[in-house]
C-alpha positions in Angstrom: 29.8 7.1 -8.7 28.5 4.7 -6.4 30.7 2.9 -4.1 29.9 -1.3 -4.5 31.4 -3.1 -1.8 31.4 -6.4 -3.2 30.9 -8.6 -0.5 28.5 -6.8 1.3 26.4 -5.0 -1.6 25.3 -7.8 -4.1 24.2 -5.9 -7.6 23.8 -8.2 -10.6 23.1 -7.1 -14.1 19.9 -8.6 -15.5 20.7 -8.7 -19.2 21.1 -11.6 -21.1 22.8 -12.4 -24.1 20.8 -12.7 -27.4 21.5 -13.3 -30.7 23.1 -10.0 -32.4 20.6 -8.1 -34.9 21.5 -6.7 -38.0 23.3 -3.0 -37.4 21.4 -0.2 -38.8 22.5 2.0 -41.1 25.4 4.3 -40.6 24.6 7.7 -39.0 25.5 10.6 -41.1 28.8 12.2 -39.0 28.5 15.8 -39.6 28.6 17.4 -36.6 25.5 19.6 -34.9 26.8 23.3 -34.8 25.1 23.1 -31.2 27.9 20.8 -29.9 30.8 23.6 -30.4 28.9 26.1 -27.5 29.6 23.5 -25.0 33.2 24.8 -23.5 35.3 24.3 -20.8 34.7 27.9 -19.4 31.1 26.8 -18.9 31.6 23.4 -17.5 34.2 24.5 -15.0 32.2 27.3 -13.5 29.4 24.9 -13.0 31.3 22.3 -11.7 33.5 24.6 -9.3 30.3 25.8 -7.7 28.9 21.9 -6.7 32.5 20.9 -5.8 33.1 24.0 -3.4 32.9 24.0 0.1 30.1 26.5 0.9 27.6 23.0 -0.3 29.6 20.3 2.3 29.6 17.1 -0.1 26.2 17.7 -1.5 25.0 14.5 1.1 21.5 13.5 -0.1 18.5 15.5 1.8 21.1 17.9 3.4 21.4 21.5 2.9 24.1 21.3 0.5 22.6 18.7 -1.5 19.2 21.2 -1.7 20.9 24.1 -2.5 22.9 22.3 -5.8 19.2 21.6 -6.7 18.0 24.7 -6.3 21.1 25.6 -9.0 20.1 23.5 -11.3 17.1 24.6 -11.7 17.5 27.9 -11.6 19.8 26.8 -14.7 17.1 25.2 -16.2 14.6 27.5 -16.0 17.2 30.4 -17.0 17.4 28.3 -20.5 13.8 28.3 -20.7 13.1 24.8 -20.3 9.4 23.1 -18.9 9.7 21.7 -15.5 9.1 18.4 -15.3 9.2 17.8 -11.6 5.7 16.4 -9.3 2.9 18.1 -9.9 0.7 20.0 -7.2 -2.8 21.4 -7.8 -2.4 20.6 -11.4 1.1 22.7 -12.2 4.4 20.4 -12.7 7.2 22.3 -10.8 11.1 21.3 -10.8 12.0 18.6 -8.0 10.8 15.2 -7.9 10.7 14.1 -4.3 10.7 10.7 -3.3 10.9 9.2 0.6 13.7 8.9 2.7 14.3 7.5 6.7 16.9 10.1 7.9 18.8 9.8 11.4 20.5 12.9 12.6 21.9 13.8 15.5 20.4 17.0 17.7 21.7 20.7 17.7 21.9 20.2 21.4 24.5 17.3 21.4 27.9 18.1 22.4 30.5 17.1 24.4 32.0 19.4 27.4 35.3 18.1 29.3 37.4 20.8 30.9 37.3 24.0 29.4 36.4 22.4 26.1 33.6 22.1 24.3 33.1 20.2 21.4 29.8 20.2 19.1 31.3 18.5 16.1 34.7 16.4 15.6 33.2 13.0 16.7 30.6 9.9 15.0 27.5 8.3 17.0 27.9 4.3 17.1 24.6 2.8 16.6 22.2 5.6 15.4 19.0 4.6 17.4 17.1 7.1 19.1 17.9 8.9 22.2 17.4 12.2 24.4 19.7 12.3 27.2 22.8 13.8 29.5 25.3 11.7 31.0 27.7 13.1 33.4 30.7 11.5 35.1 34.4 11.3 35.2 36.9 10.6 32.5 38.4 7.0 32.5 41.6 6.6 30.7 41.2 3.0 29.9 43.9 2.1 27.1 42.8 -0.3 24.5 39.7 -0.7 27.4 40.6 -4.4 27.8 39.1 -5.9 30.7 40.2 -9.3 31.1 43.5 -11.4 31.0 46.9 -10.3 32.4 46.6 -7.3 30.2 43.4 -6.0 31.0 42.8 -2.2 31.0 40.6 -2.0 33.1 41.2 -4.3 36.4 38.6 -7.1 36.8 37.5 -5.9 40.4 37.2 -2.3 39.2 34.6 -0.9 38.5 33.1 2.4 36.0 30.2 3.1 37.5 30.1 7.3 37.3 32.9 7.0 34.5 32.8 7.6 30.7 35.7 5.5 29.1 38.2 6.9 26.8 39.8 4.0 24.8 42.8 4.7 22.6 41.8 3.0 18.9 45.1 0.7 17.5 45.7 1.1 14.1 46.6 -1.7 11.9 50.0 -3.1 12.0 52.7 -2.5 9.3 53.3 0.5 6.6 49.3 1.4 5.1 49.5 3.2 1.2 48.1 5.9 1.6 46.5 5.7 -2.0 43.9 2.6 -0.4 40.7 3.2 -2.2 38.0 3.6 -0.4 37.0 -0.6 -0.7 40.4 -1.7 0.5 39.6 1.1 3.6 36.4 -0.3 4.4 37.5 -3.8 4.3 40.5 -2.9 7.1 38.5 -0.8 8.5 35.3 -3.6 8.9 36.9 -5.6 11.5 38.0 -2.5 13.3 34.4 -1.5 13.8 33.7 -5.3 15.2 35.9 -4.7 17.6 34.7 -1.2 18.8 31.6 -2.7 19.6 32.6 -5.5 21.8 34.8 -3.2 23.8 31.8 -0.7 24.3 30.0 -4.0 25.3 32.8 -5.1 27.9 32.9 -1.6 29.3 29.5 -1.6 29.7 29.2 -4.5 31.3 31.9 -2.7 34.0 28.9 -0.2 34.0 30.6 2.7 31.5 28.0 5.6 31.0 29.4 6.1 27.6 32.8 5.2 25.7 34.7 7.8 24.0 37.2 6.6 21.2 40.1 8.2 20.2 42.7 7.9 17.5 46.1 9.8 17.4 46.3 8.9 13.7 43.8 7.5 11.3 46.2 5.6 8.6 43.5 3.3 7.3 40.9 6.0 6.6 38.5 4.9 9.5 37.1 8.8 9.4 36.4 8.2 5.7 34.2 5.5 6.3 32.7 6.5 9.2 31.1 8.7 6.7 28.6 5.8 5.3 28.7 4.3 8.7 27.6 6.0 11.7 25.7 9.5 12.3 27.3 12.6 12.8 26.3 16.5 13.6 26.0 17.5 10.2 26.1 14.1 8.7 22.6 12.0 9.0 22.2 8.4 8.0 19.9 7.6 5.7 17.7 4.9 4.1 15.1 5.1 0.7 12.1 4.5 1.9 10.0 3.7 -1.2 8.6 0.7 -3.0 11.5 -1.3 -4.7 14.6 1.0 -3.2 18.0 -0.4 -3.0 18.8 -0.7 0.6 22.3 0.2 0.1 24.8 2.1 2.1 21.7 3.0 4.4 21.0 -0.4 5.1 24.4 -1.5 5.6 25.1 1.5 8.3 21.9 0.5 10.1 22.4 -3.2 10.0 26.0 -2.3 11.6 24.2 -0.2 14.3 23.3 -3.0 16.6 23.5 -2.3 20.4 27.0 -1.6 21.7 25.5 -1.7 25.5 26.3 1.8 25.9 26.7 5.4 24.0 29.8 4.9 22.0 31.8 8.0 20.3 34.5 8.1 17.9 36.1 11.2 17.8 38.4 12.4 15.1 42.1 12.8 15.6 42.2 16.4 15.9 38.9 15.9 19.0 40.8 13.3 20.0 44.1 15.4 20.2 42.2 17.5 22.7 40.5 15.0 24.8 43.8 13.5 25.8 45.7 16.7 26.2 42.7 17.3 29.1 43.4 14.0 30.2 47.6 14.9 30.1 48.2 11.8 28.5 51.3 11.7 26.2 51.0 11.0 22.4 54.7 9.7 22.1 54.4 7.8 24.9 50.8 6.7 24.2 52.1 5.4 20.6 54.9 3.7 22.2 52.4 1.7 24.1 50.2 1.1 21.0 53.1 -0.8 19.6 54.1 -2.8 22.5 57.1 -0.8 23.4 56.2 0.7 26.7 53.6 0.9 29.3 50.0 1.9 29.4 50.9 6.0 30.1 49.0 7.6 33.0 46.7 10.1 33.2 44.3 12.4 34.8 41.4 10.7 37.1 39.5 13.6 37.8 38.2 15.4 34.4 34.7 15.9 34.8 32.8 15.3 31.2 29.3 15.9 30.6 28.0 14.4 27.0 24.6 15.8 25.7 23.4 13.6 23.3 20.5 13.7 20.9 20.1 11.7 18.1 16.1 11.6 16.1 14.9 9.0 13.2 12.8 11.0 10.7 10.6 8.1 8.5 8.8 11.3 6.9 11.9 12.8 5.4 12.3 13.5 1.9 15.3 14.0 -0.9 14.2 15.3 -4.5 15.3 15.0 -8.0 15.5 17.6 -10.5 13.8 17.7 -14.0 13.2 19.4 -17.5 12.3 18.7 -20.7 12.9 20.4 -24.1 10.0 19.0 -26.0 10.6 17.9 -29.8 9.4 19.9 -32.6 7.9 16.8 -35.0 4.7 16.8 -34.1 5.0 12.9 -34.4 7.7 12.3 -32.6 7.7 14.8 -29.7 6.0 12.2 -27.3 8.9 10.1 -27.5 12.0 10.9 -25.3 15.8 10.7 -24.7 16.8 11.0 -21.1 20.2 12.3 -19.8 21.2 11.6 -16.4 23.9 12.8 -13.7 23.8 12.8 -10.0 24.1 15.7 -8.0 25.3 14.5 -4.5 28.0 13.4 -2.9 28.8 11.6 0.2 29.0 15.2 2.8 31.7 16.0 5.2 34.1 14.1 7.2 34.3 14.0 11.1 37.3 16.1 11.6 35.1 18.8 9.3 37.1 18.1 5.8 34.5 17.9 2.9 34.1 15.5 0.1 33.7 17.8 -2.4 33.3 15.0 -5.3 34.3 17.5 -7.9 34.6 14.6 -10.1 32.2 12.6 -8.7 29.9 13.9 -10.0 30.1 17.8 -10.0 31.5 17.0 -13.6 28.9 14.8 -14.7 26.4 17.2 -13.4 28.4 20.0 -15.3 27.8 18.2 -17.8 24.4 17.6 -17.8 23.9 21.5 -17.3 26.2 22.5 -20.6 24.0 19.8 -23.0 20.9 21.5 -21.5 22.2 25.3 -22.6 23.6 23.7 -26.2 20.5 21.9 -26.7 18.0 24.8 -25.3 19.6 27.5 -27.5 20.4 25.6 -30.8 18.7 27.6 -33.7 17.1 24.2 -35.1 15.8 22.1 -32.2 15.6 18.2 -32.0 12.5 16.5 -33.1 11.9 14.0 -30.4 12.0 15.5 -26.7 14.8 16.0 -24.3 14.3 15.0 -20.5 17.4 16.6 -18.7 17.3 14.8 -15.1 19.4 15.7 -12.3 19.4 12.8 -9.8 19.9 12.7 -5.9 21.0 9.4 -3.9 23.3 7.7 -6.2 26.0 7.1 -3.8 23.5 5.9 -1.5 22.1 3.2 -3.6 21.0 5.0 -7.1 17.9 6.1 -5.3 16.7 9.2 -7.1 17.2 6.7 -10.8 15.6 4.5 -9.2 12.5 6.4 -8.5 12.0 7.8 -11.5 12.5 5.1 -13.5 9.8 3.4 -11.9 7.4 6.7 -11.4 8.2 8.7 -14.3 6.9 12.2 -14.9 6.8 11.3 -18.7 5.2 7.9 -20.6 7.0 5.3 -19.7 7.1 3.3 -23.1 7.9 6.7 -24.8 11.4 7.0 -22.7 13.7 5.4 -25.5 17.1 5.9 -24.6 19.4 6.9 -21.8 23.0 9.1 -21.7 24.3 9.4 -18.1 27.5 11.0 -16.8 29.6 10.6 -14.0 32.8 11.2 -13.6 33.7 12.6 -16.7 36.5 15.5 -15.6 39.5 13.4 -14.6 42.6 11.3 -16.3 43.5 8.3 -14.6 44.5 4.6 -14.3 41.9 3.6 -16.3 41.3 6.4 -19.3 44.0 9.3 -20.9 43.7 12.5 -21.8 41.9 10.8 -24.9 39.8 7.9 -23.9 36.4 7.6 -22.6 35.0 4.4 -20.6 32.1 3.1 -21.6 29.5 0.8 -20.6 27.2 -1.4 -21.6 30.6 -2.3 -24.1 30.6 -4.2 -27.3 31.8 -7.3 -24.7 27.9 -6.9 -23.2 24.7 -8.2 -23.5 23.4 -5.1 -23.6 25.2 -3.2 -26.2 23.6 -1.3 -28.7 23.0 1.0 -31.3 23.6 4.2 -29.3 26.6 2.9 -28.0 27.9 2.0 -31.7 26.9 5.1 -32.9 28.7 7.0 -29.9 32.1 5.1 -30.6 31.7 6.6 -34.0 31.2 10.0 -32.7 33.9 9.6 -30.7 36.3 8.6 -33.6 35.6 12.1 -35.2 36.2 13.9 -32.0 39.6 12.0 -31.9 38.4 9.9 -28.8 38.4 6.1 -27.8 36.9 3.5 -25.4 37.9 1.4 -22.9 35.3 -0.9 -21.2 33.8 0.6 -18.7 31.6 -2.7 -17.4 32.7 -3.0 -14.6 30.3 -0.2 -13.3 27.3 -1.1 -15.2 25.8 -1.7 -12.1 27.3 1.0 -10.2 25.8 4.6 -12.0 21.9 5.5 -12.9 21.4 4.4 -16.3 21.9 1.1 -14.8 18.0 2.0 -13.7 17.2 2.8 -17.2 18.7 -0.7 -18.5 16.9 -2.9 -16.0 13.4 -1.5 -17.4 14.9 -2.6 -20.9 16.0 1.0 -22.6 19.1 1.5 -23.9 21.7 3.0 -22.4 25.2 4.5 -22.2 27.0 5.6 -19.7 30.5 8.0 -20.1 32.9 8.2 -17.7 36.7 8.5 -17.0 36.7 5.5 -14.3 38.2 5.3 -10.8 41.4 7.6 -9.9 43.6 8.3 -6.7 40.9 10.8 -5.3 37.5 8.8 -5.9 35.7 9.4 -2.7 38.2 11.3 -0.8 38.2 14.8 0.4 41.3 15.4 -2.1 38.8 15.1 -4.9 39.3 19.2 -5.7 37.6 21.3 -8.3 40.8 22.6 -9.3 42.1 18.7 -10.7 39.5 18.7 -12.9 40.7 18.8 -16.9 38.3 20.9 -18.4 39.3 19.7 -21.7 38.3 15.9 -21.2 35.2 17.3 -19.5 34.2 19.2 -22.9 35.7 16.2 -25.2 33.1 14.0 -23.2 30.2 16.4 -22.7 30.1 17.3 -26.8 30.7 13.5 -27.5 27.3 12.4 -25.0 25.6 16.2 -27.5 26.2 14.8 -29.9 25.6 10.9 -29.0 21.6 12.7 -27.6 21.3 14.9 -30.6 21.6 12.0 -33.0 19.2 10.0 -30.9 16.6 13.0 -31.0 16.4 13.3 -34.5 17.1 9.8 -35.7 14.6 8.2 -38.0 14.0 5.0 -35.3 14.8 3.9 -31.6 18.5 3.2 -30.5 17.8 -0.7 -30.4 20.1 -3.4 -28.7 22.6 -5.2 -30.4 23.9 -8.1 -28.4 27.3 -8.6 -28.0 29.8 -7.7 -31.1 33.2 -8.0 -31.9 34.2 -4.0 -32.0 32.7 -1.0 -30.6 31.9 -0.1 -34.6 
């Protein structure tokens, strides 16, 4: 699910309110003999492959991220289904590519001090282009304070020849280590402010390059590194087409700015090493840090050489995946139901841990893969079609929704209802073992008949809802609403491992995930064959 920083991220639903319309008809409740061949032994398999490690956090455009679409439509085509994908020369294939600006940084960076060399382990401050090799001395330079009576770095001395290594203080007082990832960024924000005015001041002392280091990270500053600075094996990125949500992207590279000089921030286990060449002393180092001692000493004469190389690619592309199971009513096979997960996550941390996002959204997309087998090998198939789309760039910004929503591969006025999943594999704060949260609730503007029809469902399957509105903005049918089709979106909510690298395959409850993925089957199936369009309902007093 996409991470909305409130303050800094401004999404705003565009329904409005109208007058409630008369609720159709009940559906009949019986249900389709498909939905029992959706199990837990399929979802599981398919969800412990995207979570595992061998795909590093499925990061949009990256290898990992290319290879979970190359799975699911290897799935797809294995059930038999039409791609649905751009076409070329006349022949549709799978993916649906759309543009992307990517900054990476080189194969030849690295970082040599000592008898050390490190080629990962550390983020790039800034992101903007560069090709070049600095060499020079290391500079143990504390909190790198240069002024006042305890300045660092002595106001007649000078760095000229030096790269800086300045000790990062962590926040004061006792941090819960269950912070989600908002309250991290927002402790973390101010932290980053004032990384770049001490690269500035160092700079100004004429640094070559400021190293940062952190003996612990108690306020998850790795963690959001992640959506903030590039990293060898972790690009930034921006969408770069025609109506894109600038999102995390453009947050990162309006945060880039110009420190003065080439700023690292190395993780706590590079940073471990880079002040064991130095032989500074954690304990005594921490004492410092919390005003208890002095600034330790250290080694003046470690000879460092950083290679850095960081490229902007405004070419790059990510892709989508798509299908289709076309209806059998000759009538109404032009018209179609879309469902909807994202495949990627946000990659891998600094310090090499990966965000697996086994929940978000390897279960979703697990999901999305087990409705495509029940759907493609039901004996009697669904008379309107089925469009099974497998989405890159949510977490970025919703950015492969987002495309297709406004360049679809199908008729536009014939898409006529959207099911999305993310999220659907865990219990939580939020939903039990039983209960499903669900948006656009009867509380919402844009409730309607395939969300009151799903609650019904969900009552035979011995599941309930909780309001889920608080992310109508935050998954991809929130695409599909903003062009006016109905939509509903299942989910299980937030949880204590929502974007971190403890979100595990193996804490997934395959038994929610099948209680959820049958419930959106059967939700699609009565869509498919119903005799009109889901159709909005304005806000109600009950889900039913």
């Amino acid at each position: 699910m996409h991470v909305r920083f409130s303050s800094l991220v401004l999404l705003t639903a565009c329904a409005v309110a109208q007058a409630p319309e008369t609720a159709p008809t009940k559906p009949a409740l019986a249900q389709p003999e498909a939905m029992t061949t959706i199990t837990q032994k399929e979802l599981l398999a398919h969800a412990t492959f995207l979570a595992s490690d061998e795909l590093a956090g499925r990061l949009t455009g990256s290898p990992g991220q290319v290879a979970a679409a190359a799975y699911i439509a290897a799935h797809f085509e294995r059930l038999g289904l039409e791609p649905l994908g751009d076409e070329v020369d006349g022949k549709r294939g799978w993916l649906q590519h759309y543009g992307i600006n990517r900054t990476y940084v080189t194969e030849a960076t690295k970082l040599t001090f000592g008898t050390v060399t490190l080629k990962d382990g550390f983020a790039v401050l800034g992101g903007r282009p560069i090709d070049t090799t600095i060499l020079g001395a290391l500079r143990f330079c504390g909190q790198g304070r240069t002024r006042g009576a305890n300045a660092d770095v002595p106001e007649d001395e000078s760095l000229e020849g030096k790269i800086a290594v300045v000790v990062i203080k962590g926040p004061k007082g006792k941090i819960d280590k269950q912070m989600s990832v908002e309250q991290k960024f927002g402790m973390s924000f101010q932290t980053f402010g004032s990384l770049g005015k001490t690269s500035k001041a160092l700079a100004k002392k004429g640094a070559a390059a400021v190293l940062f280091v952190q003996l612990e990270d108690q306020n998850g500053l790795s963690d959001v590194l992640n959506y903030l600075a590039v990293a060898p094996g972790k690009d930034t990125l921006a969408a770069n087409f025609a109506g894109a949500d600038a999102g995390m992207g453009g947050l990162s590279q309006m945060l880039g700015g110009d420190g003065g000089t080439s700023s690292l921030v190395m993780s706590v286990p590079a940073s471990a090493q880079l002040l064991k060449a130095l032989d500074v002393d954690p304990t005594k180092l921490a004492a410092f840090l919390a005003g208890d001692g002095d600034r330790p000493e250290s080694k003046r004469d470690v000879a460092a050489t950083l290679t850095l190389g960081i490229v902007h690619d405004d070419k790059a592309r990510a892709s989508n995946v798509v299908a289709v199971l076309r209806g059998s009513d000759p009538d109404l096979t032009k018209e179609a139901l879309v469902y909807s997960a994202h495949m990627d996550h946000v990659g891998r941390r600094i310090d090499g841990e990966v965000f697996n996002g086994a929940d978000d959204n390897a279960s979703g997309s697990a999901g999305l893969l087990a409705i495509a087998s029940a759907f493609a090998k039901s004996g009697v198939k669904p008379k309107r079609s089925v469009i099974f789309l497998s989405v890159s760039g949510e977490e970025l910004g919703l950015w492969g929704s987002a495309y297709f929503a406004s360049n679809p591969t199908w008729d536009a006025s014939h898409l006529i209802a959207n099911i999305n999943t993310d999220m659907i594999g865990r219990n939580g704060p939020e939903s039990g073992p039983t209960e499903v949260t669900v948006t656009p609730s009867h509380h919402h503007a844009m409730f309607s008949t395939i969300v009151q029809d799903a609650a019904r469902f969900a009552e035979q399957l011995g599941a309930t809802f909780t309001s889920g509105d608080k992310y109508y903005t935050r998954s991809d049918h929130y695409n599909f609403a903003k062009k006016g089709i109905p939509v509903v979106f299942f989910c299980n909510g937030e949880h204590e491992d929502y974007h971190q690298v403890s979100d595990h395959a193996d804490k997934l409850d395959g038994a929610k995930m099948e209680k959820i993925a049958r419930l959106a089957f059967w939700t699609g199936w009565s869509v498919a064959n119903g005799a009109e369009r889901p159709r909005k309902l304005g806000q109600r007093e009950s889900w039913l």
